[in-house]
GUSE-895050 format. One record per residue: x, y, z of N, C-alpha, C, CB in turn. Coordinates in Angstrom, 2 decimals. Glycine has a CB too. Layout:
% GUSE-895050
+---------+---------+---------+---------+---------+---------+---------+---------+---------+---------+---------+---------+
|     n_x |     n_y |     n_z |    ca_x |    ca_y |    ca_z |     c_x |     c_y |     c_z |    cb_x |    cb_y |    cb_z |
+---------+---------+---------+---------+---------+---------+---------+---------+---------+---------+---------+---------+
|       X |       Y |       Z |       X |       Y |       Z |       X |       Y |       Z |       X |       Y |       Z |
...
+---------+---------+---------+---------+---------+---------+---------+---------+---------+---------+---------+---------+
This chain:
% GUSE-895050
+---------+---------+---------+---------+---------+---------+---------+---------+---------+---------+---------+---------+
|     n_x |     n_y |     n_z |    ca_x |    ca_y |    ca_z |     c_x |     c_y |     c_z |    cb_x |    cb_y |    cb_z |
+---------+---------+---------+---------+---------+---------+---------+---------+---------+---------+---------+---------+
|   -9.44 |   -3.05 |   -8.59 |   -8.36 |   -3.61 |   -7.82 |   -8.65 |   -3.33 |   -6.33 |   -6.98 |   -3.01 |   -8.25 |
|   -8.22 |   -4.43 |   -5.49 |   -8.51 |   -3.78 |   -4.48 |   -7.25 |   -3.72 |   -3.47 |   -9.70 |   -4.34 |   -3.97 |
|   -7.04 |   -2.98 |   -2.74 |   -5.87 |   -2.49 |   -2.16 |   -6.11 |   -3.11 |   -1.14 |   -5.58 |   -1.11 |   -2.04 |
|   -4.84 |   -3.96 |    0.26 |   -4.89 |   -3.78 |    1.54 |   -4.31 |   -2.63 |    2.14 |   -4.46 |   -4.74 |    2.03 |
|   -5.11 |   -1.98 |    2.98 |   -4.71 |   -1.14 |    4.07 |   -3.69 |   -1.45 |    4.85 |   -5.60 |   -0.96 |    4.82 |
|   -3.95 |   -2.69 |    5.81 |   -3.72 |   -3.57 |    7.09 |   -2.06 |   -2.50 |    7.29 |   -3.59 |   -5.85 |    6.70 |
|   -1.13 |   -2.30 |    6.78 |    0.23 |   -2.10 |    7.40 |   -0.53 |   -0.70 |    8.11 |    1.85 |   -1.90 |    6.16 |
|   -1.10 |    0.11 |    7.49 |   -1.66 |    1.33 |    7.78 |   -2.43 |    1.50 |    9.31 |   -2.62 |    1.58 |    6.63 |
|   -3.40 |    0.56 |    8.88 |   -4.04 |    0.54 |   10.34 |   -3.79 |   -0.03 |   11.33 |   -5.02 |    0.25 |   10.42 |
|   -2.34 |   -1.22 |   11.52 |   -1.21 |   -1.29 |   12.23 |   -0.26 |   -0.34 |   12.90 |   -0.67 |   -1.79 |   11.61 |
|    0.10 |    0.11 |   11.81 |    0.81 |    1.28 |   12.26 |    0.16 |    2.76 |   13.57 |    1.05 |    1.86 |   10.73 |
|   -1.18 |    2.99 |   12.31 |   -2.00 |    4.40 |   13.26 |   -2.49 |    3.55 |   15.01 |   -4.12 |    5.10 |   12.04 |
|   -2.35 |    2.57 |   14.88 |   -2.85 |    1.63 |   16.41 |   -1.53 |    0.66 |   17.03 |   -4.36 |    0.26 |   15.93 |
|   -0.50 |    1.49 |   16.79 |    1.28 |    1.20 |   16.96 |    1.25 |   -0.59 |   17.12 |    2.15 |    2.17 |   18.84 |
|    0.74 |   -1.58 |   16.56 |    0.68 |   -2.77 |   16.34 |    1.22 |   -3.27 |   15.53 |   -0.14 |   -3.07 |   16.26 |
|    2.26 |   -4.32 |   16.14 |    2.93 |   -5.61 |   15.05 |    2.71 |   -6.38 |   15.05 |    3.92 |   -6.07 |   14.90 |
|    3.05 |   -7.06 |   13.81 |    2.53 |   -7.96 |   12.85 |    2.40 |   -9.27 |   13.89 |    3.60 |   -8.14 |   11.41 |
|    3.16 |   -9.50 |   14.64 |    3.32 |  -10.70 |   15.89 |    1.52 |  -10.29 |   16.82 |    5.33 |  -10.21 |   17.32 |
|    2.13 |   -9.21 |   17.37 |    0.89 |   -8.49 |   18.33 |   -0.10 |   -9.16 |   17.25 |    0.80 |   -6.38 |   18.55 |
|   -0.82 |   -8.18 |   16.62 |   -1.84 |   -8.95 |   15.65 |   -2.17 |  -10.09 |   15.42 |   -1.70 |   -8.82 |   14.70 |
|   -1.06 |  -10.91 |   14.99 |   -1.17 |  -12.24 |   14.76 |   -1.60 |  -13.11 |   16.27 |    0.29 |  -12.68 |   14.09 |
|   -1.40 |  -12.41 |   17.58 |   -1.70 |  -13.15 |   18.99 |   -3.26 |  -12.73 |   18.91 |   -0.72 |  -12.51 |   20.59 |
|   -3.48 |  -11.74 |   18.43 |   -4.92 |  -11.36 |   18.79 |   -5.69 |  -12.05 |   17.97 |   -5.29 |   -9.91 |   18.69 |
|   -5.68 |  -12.15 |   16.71 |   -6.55 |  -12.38 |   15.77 |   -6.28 |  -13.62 |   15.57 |   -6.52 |  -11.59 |   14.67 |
|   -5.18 |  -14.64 |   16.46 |   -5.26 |  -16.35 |   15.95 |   -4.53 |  -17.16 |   14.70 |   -6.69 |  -16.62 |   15.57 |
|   -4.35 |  -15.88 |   13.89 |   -3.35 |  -16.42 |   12.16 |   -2.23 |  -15.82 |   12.49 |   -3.88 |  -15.73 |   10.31 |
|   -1.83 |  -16.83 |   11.62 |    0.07 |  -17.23 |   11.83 |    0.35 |  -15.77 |   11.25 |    1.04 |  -18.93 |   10.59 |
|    2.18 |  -15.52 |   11.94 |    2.06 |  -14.30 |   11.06 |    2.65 |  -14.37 |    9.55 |    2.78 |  -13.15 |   11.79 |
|    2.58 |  -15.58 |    8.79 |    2.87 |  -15.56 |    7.79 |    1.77 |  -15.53 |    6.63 |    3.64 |  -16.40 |    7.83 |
|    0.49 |  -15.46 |    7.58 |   -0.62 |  -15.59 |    7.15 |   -0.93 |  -13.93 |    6.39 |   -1.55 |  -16.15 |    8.42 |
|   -1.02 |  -13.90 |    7.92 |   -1.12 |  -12.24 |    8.00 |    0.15 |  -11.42 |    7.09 |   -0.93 |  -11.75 |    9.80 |
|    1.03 |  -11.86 |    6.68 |    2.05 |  -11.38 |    6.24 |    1.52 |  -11.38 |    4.69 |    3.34 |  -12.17 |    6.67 |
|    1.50 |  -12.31 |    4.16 |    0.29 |  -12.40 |    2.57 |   -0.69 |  -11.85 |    2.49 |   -0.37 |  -13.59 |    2.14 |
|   -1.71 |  -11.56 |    3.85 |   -2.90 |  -10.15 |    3.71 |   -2.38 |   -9.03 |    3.73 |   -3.97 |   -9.93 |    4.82 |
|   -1.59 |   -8.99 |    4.25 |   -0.82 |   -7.57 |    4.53 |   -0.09 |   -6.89 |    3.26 |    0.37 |   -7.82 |    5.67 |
|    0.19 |   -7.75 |    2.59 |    1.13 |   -7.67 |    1.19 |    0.23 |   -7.39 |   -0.15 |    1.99 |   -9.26 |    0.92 |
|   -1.06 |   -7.68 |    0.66 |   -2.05 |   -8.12 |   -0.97 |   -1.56 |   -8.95 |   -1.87 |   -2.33 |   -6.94 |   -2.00 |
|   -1.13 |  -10.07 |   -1.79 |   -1.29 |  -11.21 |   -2.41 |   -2.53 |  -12.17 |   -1.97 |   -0.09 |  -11.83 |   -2.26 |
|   -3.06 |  -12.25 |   -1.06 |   -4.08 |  -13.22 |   -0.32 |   -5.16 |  -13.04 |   -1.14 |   -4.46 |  -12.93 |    1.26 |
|   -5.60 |  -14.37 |   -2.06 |   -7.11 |  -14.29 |   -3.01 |   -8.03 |  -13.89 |   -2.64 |   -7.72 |  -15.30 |   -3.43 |
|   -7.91 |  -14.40 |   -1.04 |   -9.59 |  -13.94 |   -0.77 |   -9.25 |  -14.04 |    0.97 |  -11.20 |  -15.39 |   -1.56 |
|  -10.23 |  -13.62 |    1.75 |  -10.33 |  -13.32 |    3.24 |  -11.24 |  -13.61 |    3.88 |  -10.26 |  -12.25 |    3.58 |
|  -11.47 |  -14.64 |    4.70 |  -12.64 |  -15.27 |    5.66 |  -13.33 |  -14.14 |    6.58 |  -11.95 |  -16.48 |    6.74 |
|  -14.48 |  -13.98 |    6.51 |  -15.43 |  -12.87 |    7.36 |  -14.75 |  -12.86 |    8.69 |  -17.19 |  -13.32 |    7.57 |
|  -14.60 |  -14.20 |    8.86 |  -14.04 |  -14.21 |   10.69 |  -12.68 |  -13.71 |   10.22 |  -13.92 |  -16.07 |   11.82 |
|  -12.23 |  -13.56 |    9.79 |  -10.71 |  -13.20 |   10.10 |  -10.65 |  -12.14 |    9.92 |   -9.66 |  -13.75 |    9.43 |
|  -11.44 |  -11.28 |    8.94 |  -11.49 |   -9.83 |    8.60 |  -12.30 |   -9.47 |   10.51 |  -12.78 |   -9.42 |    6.69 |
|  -13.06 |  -10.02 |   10.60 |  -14.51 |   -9.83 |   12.33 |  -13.04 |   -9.61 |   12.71 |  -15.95 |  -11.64 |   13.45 |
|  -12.34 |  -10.34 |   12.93 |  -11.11 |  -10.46 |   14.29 |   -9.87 |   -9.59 |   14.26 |  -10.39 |  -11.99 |   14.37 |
|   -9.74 |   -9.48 |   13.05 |   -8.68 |   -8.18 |   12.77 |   -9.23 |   -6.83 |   12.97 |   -8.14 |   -8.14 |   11.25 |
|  -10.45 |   -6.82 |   12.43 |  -11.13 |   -5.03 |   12.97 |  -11.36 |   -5.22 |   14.04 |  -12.57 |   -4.26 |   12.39 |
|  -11.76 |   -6.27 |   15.00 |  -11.76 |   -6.01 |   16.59 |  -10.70 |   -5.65 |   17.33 |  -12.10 |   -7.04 |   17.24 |
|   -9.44 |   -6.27 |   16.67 |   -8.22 |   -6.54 |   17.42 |   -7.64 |   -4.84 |   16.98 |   -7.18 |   -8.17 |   16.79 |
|   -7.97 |   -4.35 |   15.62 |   -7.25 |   -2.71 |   15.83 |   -8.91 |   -1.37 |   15.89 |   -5.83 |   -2.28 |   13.77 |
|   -9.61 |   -2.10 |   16.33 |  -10.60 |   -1.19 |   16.13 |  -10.70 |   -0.21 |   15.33 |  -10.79 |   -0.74 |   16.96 |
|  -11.06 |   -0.86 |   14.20 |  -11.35 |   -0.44 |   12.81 |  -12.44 |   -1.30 |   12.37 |  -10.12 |   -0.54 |   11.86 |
|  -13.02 |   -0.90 |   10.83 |  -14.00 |   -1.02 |    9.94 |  -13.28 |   -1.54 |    8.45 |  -14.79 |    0.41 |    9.89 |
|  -14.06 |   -2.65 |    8.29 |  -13.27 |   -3.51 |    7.06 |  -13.06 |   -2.70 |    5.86 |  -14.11 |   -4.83 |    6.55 |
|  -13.83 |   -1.50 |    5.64 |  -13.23 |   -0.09 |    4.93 |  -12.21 |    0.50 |    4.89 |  -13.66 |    0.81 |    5.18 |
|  -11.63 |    0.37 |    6.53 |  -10.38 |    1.15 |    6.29 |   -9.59 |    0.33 |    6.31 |   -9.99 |    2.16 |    7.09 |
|   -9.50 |   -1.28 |    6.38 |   -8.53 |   -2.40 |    5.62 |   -8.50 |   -2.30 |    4.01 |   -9.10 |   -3.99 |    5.99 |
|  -10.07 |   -2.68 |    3.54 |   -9.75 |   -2.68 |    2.23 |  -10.67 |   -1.88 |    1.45 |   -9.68 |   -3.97 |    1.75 |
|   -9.61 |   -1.26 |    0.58 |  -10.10 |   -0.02 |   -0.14 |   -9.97 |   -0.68 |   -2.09 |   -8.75 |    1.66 |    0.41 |
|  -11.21 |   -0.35 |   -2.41 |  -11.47 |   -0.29 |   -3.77 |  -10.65 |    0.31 |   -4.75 |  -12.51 |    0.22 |   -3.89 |
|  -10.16 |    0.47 |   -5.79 |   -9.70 |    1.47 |   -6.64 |   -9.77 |    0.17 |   -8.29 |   -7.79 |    2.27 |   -5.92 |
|  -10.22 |    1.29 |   -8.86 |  -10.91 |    0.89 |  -10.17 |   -9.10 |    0.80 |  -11.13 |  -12.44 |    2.48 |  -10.85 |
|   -9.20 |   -0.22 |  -12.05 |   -8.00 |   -0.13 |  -12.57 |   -8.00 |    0.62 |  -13.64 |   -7.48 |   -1.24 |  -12.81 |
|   -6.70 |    1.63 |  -14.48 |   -6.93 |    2.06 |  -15.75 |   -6.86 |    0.94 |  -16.94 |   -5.98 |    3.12 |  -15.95 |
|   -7.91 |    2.26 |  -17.42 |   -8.02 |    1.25 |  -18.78 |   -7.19 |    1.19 |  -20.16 |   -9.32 |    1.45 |  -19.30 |
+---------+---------+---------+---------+---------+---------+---------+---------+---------+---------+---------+---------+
């Protein structure tokens, strides 16, 4: 499974969801479905533009965790 970070590394870089959404170009309803982990999947550029915009590493957005079995 894989987890989003994004509220996290918003938060530690005091950034809202608006702020973000001016920097990185996606609506914030966009960003509101990455943020939630519902979003299937995530364009390289948009992940590039979100770790620029909080200076971070697409690691500490999205984190792995294996599901039980």
């Amino acid at each position: 499974m894989i987890i989003v970070n994004l509220d996290v590394m918003m938060a530690r870089r005091k950034m809202s969801l608006n702020e973000l959404s001016e920097h990185v170009g996606i609506t914030v309803a966009n960003l509101s479905i990455l943020k939630t982990g519902k979003a299937k999947a995530v364009r390289f550029s948009t992940l590039d533009a979100i770790c620029h915009a909080l200076d971070c590493t697409p690691g500490d957005i999205l984190e792995f965790r294996p599901e039980a079995e």
